[in-house]
PANUSE-550816 format. One record per residue (C-alpha): x, y, z. Coordinates in steps of 0.1 Angstrom, whole numbers, plus 5000, padded with zeros to 4 digits. Layout:
<tivos>
XYZ...
</tivos>
This chain:
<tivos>
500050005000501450334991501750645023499950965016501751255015501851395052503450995060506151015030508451295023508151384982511751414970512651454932515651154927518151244904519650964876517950734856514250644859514850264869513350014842510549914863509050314858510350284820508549994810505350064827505250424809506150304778503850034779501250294786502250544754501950224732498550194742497850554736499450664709499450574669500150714637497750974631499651134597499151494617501851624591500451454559496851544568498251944573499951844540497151764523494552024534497052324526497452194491494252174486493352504501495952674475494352494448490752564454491352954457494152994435492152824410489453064416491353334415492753234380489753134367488153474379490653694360490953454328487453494322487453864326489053864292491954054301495853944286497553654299500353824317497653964336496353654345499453544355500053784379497353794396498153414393501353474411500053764436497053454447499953244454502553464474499553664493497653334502500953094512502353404530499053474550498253084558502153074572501253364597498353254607499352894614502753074633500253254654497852964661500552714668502352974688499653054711498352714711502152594723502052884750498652774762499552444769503152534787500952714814498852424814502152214820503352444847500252444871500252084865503652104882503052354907500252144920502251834915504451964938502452144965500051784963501751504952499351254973496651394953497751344925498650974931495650934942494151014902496750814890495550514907492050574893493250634860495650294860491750134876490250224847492450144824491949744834494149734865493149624896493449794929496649674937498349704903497050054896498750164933501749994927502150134892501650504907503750484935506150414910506050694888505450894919508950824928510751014906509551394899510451414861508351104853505151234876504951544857505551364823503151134829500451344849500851574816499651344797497351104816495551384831496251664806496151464772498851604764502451484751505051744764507651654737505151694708503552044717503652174680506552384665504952744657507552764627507452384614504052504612504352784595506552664568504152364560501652564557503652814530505052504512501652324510499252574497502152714473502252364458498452374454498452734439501052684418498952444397496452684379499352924367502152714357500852664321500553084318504353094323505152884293501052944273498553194263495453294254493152954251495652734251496652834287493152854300492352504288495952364300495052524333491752344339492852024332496252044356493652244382490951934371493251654379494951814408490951884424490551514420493551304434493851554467490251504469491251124468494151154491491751354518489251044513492550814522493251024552489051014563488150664553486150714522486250594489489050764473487350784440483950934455486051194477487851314443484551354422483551524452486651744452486351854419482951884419483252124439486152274434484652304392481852494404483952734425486352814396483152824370481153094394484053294398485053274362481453374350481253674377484753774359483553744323480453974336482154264355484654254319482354254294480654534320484154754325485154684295
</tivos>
């Protein structure tokens, strides 16, 4: 039976956490923790973000009827503005997010150490409902309780859901998030720096067309739906978007014009 805290002194040990503590934590992550593609699924969402709206964009000023440098400028300017913009934002988010959490990780450790007992204490219930019984789930948090490092660490996540060594980087974030949509923007003007006039615009559609559909597939991969229903979907969708904006240009041409 483990002593509360007024019967046993709470020391931090310096060293090694002995194998015992290791292999009941890391038996613990295994059970919580997978490969959830959070980079790939950021991947994917940015590229398609760039595409949809780039598209648009492209679409929007081709069918305006103005010259194909024009076009691919604005082309360009879509691209730079958007990738520039979704890479500030995402620093921000991830930045404060990160922040937010760190306070959450340092009144987890004031408390830790101003109660360890009580703490324990949830850490036996936790360990109980995980499957263990009684005895187990107190010998397993006396344990951890031993050594400060490996409380917090794991009080952090069991009671937190959190992983302290996986908070987020604000500029891994941010540069993702540039890269990505860039990629997906880039696909509705490449044929304008080498094209013009129709044969651009109809070069254009079929690399934005074909793009639409297999990140559409790829996000149906990531969610667990048919891949080929998620891409019609996609460009579906992402059609309609570029055809509205396209006709809304050809009208406010023809009008200025």
């Amino acid at each position: 039976m483990s002593l509360t805290s007024s019967e046993r002194p709470y020391t931090a040990r310096t060293g090694t956490v002995n194998a015992e503590t290791r292999n009941l934590t890391e038996r613990v992550e295994r059970a919580r923790h997978g490969d959830r593609s959070g980079a790939l699924r950021a991947a994917v969402f940015g590229v398609n973000d760039g595409l949809v709206s780039n598209t648009a964009l492209v679409m929007g000023f081709a069918g305006s009827g103005v010259a194909g440098t024009a076009v691919l400028f604005a082309g360009i300017a879509g691209l730079l503005a958007g990738a520039f913009s979704m890479a500030a934002g995402e620093y921000i988010s991830m930045r404060s997010q990160r922040e937010a959490y760190e306070r959450e990780i340092a009144v987890a450790a004031g408390r830790l150490r101003a109660d360890p007992g009580a703490h324990e204490a949830e850490l036996v219930q936790v360990y109980r409902d995980k499957g263990l019984d009684a005895d187990d789930a107190r010998h397993v948090a006396t344990t951890i309780m031993r050594d400060h490092d490996t409380a917090l660490n794991t009080v952090v996540r069991e009671e937190l859901g959190l992983d302290p060594d996986e908070l987020g980087s604000p500029w891994s974030a941010a540069f993702s998030s540039l890269a990505s949509f860039a990629v997906g923007a880039l696909a509705a003007v490449l044929p304008f720096l080498f094209l013009t006039g129709t044969a651009a615009l109809l070069l254009a559609v079929a690399l934005a067309g074909s793009a639409l559909f297999a990140v559409g597939g790829a996000i149906g991969l990531l969610t667990g739906r048919a891949p080929l229903r998620s891409g019609a979907r996609q460009l579906f969708v992402g059609a309609l978007a570029a055809a509205a904006v396209f006709g809304i240009g050809h009208v406010i041409g023809a009008r200025v014009g």
